[in-house]
Every structure is written in structure tokens, then in C-alpha cells.
C-alpha positions as CSV (number, residue, x, y, z in Angstrom):
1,X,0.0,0.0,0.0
2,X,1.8,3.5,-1.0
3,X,1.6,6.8,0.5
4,X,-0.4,8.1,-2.6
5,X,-3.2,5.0,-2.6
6,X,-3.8,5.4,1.1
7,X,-7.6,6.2,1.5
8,X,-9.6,7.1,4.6
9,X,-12.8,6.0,5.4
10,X,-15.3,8.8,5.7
11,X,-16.7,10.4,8.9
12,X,-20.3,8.9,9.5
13,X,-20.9,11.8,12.8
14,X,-23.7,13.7,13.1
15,X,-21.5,17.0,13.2
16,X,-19.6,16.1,10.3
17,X,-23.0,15.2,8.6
18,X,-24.1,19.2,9.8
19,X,-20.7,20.8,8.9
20,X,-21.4,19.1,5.4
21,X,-24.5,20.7,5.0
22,X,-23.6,23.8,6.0
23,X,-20.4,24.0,3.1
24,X,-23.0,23.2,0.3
25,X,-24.4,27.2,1.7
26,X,-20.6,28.6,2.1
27,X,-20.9,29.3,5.4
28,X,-18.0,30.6,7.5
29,X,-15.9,28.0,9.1
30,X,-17.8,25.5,7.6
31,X,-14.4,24.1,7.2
32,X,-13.1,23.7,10.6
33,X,-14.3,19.6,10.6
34,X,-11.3,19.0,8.6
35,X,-8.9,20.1,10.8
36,X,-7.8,17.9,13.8
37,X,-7.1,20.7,16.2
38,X,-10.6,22.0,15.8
39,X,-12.4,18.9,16.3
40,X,-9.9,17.9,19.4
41,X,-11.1,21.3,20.9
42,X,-14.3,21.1,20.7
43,X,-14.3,17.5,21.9
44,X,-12.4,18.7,25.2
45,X,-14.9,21.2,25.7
46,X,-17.9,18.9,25.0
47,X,-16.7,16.7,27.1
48,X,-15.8,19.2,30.2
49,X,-19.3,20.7,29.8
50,X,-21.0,17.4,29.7
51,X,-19.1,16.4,33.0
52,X,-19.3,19.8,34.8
53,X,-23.4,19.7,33.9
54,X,-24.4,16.1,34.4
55,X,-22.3,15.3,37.3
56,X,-24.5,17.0,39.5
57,X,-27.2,15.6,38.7
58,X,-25.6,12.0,38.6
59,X,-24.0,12.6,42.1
60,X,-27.1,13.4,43.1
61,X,-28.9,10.1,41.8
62,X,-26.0,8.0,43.6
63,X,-26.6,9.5,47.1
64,X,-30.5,8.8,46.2
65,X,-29.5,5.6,45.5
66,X,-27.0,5.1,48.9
67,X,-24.2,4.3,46.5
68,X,-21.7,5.0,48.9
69,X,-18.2,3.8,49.1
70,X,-17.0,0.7,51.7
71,X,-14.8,2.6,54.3
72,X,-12.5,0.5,56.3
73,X,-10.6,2.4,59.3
74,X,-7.1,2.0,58.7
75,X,-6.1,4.3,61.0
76,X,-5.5,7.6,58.2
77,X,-6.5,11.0,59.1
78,X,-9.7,12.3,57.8
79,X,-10.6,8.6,56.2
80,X,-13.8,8.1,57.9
81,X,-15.1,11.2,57.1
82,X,-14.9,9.6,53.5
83,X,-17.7,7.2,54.6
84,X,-20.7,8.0,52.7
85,X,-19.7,9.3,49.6
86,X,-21.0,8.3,46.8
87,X,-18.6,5.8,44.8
88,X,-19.3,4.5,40.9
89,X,-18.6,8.0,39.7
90,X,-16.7,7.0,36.4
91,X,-20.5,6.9,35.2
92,X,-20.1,10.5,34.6
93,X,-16.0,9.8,32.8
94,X,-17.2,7.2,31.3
95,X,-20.0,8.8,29.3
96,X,-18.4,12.5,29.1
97,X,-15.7,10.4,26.9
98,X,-18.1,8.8,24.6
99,X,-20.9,11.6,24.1
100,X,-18.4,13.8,22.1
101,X,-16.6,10.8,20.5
102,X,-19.9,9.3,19.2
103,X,-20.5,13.3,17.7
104,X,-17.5,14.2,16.7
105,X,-15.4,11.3,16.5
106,X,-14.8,9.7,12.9
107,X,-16.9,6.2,14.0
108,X,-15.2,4.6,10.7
109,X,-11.8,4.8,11.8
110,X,-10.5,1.5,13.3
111,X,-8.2,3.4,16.1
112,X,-11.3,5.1,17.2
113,X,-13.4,2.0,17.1
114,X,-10.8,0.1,19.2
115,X,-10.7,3.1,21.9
116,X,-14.3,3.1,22.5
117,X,-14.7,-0.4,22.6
118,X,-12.1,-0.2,25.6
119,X,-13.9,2.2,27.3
120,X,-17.0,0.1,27.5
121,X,-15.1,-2.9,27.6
122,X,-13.3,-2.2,31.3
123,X,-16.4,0.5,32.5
124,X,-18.1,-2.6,32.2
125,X,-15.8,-4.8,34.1
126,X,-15.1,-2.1,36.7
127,X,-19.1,-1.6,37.1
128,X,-19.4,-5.2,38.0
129,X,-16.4,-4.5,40.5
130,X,-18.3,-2.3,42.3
131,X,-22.0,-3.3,42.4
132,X,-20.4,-6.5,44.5
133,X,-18.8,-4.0,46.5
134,X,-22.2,-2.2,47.2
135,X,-24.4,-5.1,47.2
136,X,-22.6,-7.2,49.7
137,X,-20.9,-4.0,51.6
138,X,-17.7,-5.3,51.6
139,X,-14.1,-4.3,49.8
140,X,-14.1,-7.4,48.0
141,X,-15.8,-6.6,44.7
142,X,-15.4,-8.9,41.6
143,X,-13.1,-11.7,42.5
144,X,-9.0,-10.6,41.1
145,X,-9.2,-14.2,38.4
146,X,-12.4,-12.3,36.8
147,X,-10.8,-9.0,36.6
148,X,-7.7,-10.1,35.1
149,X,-9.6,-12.3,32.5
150,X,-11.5,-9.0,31.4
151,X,-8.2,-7.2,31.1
152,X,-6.2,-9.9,29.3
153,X,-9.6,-10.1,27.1
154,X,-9.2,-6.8,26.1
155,X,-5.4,-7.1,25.4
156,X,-6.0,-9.9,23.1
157,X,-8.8,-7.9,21.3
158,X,-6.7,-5.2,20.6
159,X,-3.5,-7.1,20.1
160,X,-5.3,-10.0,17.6
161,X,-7.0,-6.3,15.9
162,X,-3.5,-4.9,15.0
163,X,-2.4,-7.6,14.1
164,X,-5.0,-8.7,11.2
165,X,-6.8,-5.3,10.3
166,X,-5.8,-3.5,7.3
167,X,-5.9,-0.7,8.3
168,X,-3.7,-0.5,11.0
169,X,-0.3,0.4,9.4
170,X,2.8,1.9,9.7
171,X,5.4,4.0,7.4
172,X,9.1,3.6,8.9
173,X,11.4,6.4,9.8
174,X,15.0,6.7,8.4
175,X,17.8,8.7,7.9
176,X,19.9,9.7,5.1
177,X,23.1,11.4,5.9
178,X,25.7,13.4,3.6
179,X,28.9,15.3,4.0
180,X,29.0,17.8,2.5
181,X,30.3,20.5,4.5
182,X,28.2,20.5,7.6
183,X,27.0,17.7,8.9
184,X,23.8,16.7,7.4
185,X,20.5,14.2,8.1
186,X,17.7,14.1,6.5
187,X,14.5,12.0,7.9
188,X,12.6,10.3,5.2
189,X,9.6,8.1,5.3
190,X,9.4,4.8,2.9
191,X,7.3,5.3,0.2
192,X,4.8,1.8,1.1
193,X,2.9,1.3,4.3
194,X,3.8,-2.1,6.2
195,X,2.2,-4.5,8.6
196,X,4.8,-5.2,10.9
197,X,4.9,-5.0,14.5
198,X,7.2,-2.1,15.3
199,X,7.0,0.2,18.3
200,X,9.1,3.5,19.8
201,X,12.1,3.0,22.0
202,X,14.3,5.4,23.1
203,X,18.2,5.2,23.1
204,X,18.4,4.0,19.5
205,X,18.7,5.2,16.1
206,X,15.4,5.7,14.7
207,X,13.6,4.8,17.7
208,X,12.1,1.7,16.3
209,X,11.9,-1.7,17.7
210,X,10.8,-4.5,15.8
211,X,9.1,-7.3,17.7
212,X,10.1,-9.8,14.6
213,X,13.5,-9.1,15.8
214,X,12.8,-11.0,18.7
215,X,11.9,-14.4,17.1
216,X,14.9,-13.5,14.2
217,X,16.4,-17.0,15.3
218,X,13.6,-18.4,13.6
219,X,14.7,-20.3,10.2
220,X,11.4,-20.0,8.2
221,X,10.2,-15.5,7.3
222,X,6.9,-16.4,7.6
223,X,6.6,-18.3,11.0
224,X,9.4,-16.2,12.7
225,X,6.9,-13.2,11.4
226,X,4.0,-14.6,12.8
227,X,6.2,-15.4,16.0
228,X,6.6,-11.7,16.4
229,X,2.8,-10.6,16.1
230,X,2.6,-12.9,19.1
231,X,5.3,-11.8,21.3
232,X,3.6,-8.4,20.6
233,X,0.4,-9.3,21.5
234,X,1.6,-10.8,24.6
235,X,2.9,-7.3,25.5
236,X,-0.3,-5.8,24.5
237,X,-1.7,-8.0,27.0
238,X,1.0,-7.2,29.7
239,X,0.6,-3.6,29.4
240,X,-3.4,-3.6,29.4
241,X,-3.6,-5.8,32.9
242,X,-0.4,-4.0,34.6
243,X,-2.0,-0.5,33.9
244,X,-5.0,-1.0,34.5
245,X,-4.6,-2.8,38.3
246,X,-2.0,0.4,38.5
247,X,-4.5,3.3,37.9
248,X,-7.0,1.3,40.1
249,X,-4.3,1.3,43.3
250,X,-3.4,4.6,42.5
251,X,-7.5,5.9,43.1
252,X,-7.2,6.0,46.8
253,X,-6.6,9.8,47.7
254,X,-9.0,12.6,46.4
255,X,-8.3,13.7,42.6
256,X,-5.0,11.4,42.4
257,X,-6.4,9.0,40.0
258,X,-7.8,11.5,37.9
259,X,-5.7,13.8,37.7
260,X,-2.4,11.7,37.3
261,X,-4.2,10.0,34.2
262,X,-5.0,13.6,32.7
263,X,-1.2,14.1,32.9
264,X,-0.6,11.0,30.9
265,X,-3.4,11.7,28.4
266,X,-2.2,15.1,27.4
267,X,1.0,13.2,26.6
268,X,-0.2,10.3,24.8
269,X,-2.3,13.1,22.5
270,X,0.7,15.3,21.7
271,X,2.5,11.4,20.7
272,X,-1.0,10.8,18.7
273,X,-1.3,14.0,16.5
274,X,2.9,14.3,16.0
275,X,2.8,10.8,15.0
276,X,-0.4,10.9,12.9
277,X,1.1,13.9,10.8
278,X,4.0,12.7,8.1
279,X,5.4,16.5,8.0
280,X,6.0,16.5,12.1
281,X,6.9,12.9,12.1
282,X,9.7,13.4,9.5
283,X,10.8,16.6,11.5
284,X,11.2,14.6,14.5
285,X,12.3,11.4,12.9
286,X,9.1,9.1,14.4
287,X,7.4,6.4,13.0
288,X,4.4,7.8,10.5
289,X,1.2,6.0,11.7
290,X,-2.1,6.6,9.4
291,X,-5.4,7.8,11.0
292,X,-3.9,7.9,14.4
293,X,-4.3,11.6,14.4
294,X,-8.2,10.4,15.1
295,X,-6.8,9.7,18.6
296,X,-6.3,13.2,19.2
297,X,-10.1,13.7,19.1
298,X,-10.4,10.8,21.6
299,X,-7.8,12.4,23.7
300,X,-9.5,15.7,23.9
301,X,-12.8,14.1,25.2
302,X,-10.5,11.8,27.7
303,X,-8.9,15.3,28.9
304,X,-12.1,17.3,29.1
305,X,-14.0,14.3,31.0
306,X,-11.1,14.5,33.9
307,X,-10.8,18.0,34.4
308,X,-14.7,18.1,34.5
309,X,-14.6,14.8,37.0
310,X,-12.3,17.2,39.1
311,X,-14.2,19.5,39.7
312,X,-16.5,16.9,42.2
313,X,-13.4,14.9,43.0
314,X,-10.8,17.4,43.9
315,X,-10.1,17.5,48.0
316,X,-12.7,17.5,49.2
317,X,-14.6,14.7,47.3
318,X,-18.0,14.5,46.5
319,X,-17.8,12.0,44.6
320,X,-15.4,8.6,43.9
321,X,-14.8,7.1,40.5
322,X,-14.9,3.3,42.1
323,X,-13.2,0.6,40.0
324,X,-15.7,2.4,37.4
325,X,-13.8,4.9,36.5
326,X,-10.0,3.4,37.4
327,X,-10.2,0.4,35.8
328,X,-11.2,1.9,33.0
329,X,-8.5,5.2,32.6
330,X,-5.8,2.4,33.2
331,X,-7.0,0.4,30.1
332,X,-7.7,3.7,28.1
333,X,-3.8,4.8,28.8
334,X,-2.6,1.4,28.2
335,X,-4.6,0.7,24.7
336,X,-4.0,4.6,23.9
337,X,-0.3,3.9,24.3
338,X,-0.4,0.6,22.2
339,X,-2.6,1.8,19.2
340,X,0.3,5.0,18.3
341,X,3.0,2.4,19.1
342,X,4.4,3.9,22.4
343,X,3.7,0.7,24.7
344,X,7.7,0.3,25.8
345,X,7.6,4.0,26.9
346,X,4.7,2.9,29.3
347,X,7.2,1.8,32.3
348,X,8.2,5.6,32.2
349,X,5.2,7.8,31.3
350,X,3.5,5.5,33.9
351,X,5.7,5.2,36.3
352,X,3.3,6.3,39.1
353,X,1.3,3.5,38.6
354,X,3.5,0.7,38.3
355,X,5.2,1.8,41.7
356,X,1.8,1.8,43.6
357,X,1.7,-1.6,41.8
358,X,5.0,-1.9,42.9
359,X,4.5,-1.4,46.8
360,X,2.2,-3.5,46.8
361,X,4.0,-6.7,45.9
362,X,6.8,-6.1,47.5
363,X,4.8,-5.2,51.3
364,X,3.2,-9.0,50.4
365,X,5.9,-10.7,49.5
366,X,8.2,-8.9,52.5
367,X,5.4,-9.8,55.2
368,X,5.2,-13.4,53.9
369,X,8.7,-14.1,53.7
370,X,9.6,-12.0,57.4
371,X,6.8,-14.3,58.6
372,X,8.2,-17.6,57.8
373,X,11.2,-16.6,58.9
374,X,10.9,-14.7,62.0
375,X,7.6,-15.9,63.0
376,X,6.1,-12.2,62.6
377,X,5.1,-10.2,59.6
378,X,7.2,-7.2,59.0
379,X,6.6,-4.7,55.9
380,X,8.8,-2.1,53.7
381,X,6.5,0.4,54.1
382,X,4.0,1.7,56.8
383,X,1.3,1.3,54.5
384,X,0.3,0.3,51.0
385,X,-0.1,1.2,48.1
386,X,2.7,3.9,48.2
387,X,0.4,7.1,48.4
388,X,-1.1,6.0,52.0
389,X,2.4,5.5,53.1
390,X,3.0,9.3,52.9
391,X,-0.9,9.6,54.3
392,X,0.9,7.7,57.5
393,X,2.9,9.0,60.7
394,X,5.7,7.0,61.3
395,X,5.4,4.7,64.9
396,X,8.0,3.1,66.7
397,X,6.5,0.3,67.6
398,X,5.8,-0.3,64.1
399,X,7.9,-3.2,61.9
400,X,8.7,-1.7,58.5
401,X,12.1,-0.8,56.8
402,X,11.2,2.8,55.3
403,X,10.0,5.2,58.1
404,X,10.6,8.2,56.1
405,X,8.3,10.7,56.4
406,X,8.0,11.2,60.1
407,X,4.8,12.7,60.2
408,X,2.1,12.2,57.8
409,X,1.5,14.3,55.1
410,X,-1.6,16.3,54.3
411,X,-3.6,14.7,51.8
412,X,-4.3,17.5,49.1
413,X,-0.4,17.8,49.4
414,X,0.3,14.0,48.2
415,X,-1.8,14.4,45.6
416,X,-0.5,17.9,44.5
417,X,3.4,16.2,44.7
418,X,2.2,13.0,42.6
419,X,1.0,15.6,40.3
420,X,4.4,17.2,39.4
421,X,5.8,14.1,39.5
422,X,3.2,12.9,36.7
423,X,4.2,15.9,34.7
424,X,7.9,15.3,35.4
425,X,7.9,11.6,34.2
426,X,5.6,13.1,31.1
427,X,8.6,15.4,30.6
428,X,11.6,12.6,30.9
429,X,9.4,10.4,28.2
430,X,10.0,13.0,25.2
431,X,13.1,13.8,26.3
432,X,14.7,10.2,25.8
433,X,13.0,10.3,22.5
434,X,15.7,12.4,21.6
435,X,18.5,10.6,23.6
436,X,20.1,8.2,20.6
């Protein structure tokens, strides 16, 4: 498939349908449907008035409705005056993201598809979470095998989808250098689209990785090939499961969840629309994916919805997302990040979450092992995941290798740190881009 045959399919939305109507009269900014930037915007600010106007109302229904989160005393300051408020509130993300997408969104492009079907796909797993929780009052929810059966669902969905769609292509990055004179590179794309399983990695020329490189060892192109599409979608898989359970630890404090995944969007869109655009991907010397730019309009509902979500969530909460809402941003971030090729530069851009998932392992595994051995439990930190340890005073008395902070930390001021360090690790991700 060449650069020059490449066709799009059209945009079946009702504002497109509207916007068409109105350029058969010539009307002034008739237009502005073509352009990605436009339709990003106004999806953002569909989105953020959708949430801003309809989560009152839905907060209201869930406190008619007693949906209020499971509060168990462990001891934190201010935590029980938590009890009561009403949980399930990534309703309101939830449909704030797909409102604008289904009006805006271009519902015949297979990256847009795929993202939406993700958003149902976990809001759906994460509701089920949480009505256990509610009906049978208890933290348990959904038991873990059903949860990670949903997620590694999803990752083969979207995994299998790359894999065998047509659409979903990629043009290659590379290089031509001269000397003559100065020292001189040019970035060029290849003239053909390919099916391959390639992704971004820093550190190396190009920045491409290709998964058939993994299986190279393999005698036979078309089996060592097919090898690769499945070490791929087993990382697909990896990535979906270990985000997801990471944004869902990570929703513990007022605003943290939300507004850490808000960070990580605004990257992922800027990644979406440079890689979706062959001028700013040869300036940068990126892979050139097709119709990714569509993600961008995704991404601006994703963005609006949280900063609307905020506005209830922000300390102090009237409102929780539940597993609702954190279930699901985790597999939006993680399928986001897989669909434009960016799914090795999750460990980084994500970092928050993977060290709340983290904490968590290693407190279990350290309290098992201290208990077999010394006959009592002991822990690394004073609480898990990581953000309560920083909610917790320190205590003498009490059996854990990392005391540090003394005194426990206001919460709004944990979640304003994890913020900056959200937009630090977003920061450190384009930087090794260009680190080669």
C-alpha cells in the first residue's frame, strides 16, 4: 500500500453530517471539521461541559441511590469522614468520553473503534467491580481471576485487531546522511505502508523496535513473522492488565487517579497527533502511523472528561470514581499507548502506577517471607499502596524498613506532589526520545 493509494474511510458523525450541509451554503468556518485541532477542541470542551453539567445531577442520583463507598478504618486522618460518599462515579468519565466521540469522533476509523470499545469494555468490568462492592458491603468486589480475565480479554482484542486489520499500518522512519560540508541528516519516510509489529524505544537510532527481531532466530520469514505478532500481543496484554490494576491502586486519595491520568493523556495526544502527521513525524524522525491523528479527538474528550470529573473529585470529594472509573482510565492509557506504538515507553510515562503496583507486591511478598522466617510479619513500608504511606505518621512500635516521612502528610499535598511528578515523568518520556 503506497503513501499516494492510502484512503480514509469517511466520517459517519452527526456533526460532520451538519458541517457538510452547512459548506453546500458557504458558510464561515464550515471548514473547521477538517482540521484535527478543531475537532480535538471542541471535543475537550464537549466533554468538560458534559461532566461539569451532568455530574451534578448523577451525584445526586447516587446519594438517592446510597451508592456509597465501603470505608474501612485503617487508621488515616480524615478517612472516615470519606464514609458515605457516593462511589461509581466514572459513570459520569465514562459517558463525558463517549458523548463527544460518538458526535465528533470519525466512528469509521479502526483506532477510534478500538478506543471506544475499551472504554465500555473495562467501564463494564469495573461496574461489576463495584456493584459486588455495594451489594454485599464489603471491599471485596469482583473476585481478582475475573478481573484479570476481562483485562487480558481486552489485550488480546486489541492485540489479535492490530495484528489482522488493514488498516492499521505503519510507514518507517529513516535517515539519510551526507557530507558535504556541515554535517547533514535528512528524515525520510518509505514510500509503502507495512504490517509489521514495530514500536518506539528510546536510546536508538530511529527509535524503532521491531518485535520480529525477537523471534529472528527463527529459520522460516513467515513463521518467525508470525512469531513476532505474538510476542507483541503478549505485550499488548502485559501492558493492558499491569496499567489497569496500576490506575485502580493509585484511586485511593481525592483527585489522584484522575488527575495523574490527565497528565498521561495530554501526553499520549501530543505522541497521537505528531505521530499521525507525516510533516511532524519526519521533523522529529518518528514512526508515521495513518489515521492515528483520530486519537487526538479521543484524547481531547478523555482530557475534558477529567478535568470536568475534578471539579466533584478534587479534595474534598463528592464524589469517587470506584473501579468504574480506574479500571477503566488504566485500560484507556494502556490501549492509547499501544494503538500509536508507544507501549515500551509505558514503564516511564506511567511510572506512578507501576510503583503503587509496585508497593504492593513487595509489602506482600516482605510480610510473607519475614513471617516464615521470624515468626512475625514485618513490611517495607508503613502502608500500602505507596500514596497511604506518605498519608501515615511513622510509629516506633511499628515493623517496616522505610520510616521516612515522620509525620504524615496532608492529603491534598500528596496528591498535588504526585501531580508534578506525573508531569515530570511526562517530561523525561520526550526527552529520551531524543536521547540516541
Amino acid at each position: 500500500m503506497s503513501l499516494q493509494t492510502l484512503t480514509l474511510n469517511p466520517r459517519p458523525t452527526l456533526f460532520y453530517w451538519l458541517f457538510q450541509i452547512l459548506q453546500d451554503y458557504d458558510f464561515p468556518g464550515a471548514r473547521l471539521m477538517d482540521y484535527i485541532t478543531f475537532r480535538a477542541g471542541l471535543s475537550f470542551t464537549l466533554a468538560l461541559v458534559i461532566a461539569l453539567v451532568f455530574g451534578k445531577t448523577i451525584i445526586e442520583r447516587l446519594q438517592k441511590m446510597q451508592v456509597g463507598e465501603v470505608i474501612r478504618n485503617l487508621g488515616l486522618e480524615g478517612q472516615m469522614s470519606k464514609k458515605g460518599t457516593p462511589t461509581m462515579g466514572g459513570v459520569i468519565i465514562i459517558m463525558s468520553i463517549l458523548l463527544p466521540c460518538f458526535l465528533i469522533g470519525n466512528l469509521g476509523n479502526i483506532y477510534m473503534i478500538l478506543m471506544i470499545v475499551a472504554t465500555l469494555w473495562m467501564g463494564i468490568i469495573g461496574f461489576l467491580d463495584d456493584y459486588r462492592k455495594l451489594k454485599y458491603h464489603n471491599k471485596d468486589g469482583l473476585k481478582g481471576k475475573y478481573k484479570v480475565t476481562g483485562q487480558v480479554g481486552l489485550g488480546l482484542l486489541v492485540g489479535i485487531t492490530m495484528w489482522l486489520s488493514p488498516q492499521i499500518v505503519m510507514s518507517e522512519n529513516m535517515e539519510i546522511e551526507s557530507r558535504e560540508g556541515n554535517y547533514l541528516i535528512e528524515v525520510v519516510h518509505k514510500g509503502t505502508f507495512e504490517k509489521t509489529p514495530q514500536t518506539t524505544i528510546p536510546f536508538v537510532k530511529n527509535n524503532n523496535f521491531n518485535y520480529e527481531w525477537v523471534t529472528s532466530w527463527i529459520d522460516d520469514p513467515n513463521s518467525a513473522q508470525t512469531m513476532g505478532w505474538i510476542v507483541f500481543v503478549f505485550v499488548v496484554i502485559i501492558a493492558v492488565t499491569a496499567v489497569s490494576n496500576g490506575a485502580n491502586l493509585t484511586d485511593g486519595l481525592d483527585g489522584l487517579c484522575a488527575g495523574t491520568s490527565a497528565i498521561i493523556g495530554v501526553a499520549l495526544a501530543i505522541m497521537a497527533y505528531l505521530g499521525g502527521n507525516i510533516i511532524y513525524a519526519g521533523y522529529l524522525n518518528i514512526m508515521y502511523i495513518p489515521g492515528s491523528e483520530e486519537m487526538v479527538v479521543y484524547a481531547g474528550a478523555f482530557i475534558g472528561a477529567l478535568v470536568g470529573f475534578l471539579w466533584y473529585n478534587a479534595f474534598p470529594a463528592q464524589v469517587f470514581m470506584g473501579d468504574t472509573g480506574s479500571l477503566t482510565l488504566g485500560g484507556i492509557l494502556a490501549v492509547f499507548a499501544i494503538l500509536i506504538r508507544k507501549e515500551l515507553l509505558i514503564p516511564l510515562l506511567c511510572l506512578t502506577f507501576f510503583l503503587e503496583d509496585v508497593s504492593v507486591m513487595m509489602q506482600v511478598g516482605y510480610f510473607k517471607y519475614t513471617k516464615r522466617k521470624y515468626g512475625e510479619g514485618r513490611r517495607v513500608f508503613k502502608m500500602t499502596p505507596l500514596h497511604h504511606h506518605f498519608q501515615k505518621a511513622a510509629d516506633p512500635n511499628m515493623q517496616c524498613l522505610i520510616q521516612y516521612p515522620k509525620g504524615a502528610i496532608p492529603e491534598s499535598k500528596i496528591v498535588t506532589r504526585f501531580w508534578i511528578v506525573g508531569i515530570l515523568l511526562a517530561t523525561l518520556t520526550f526527552v529520551t526520545l531524543k536521547i540516541r
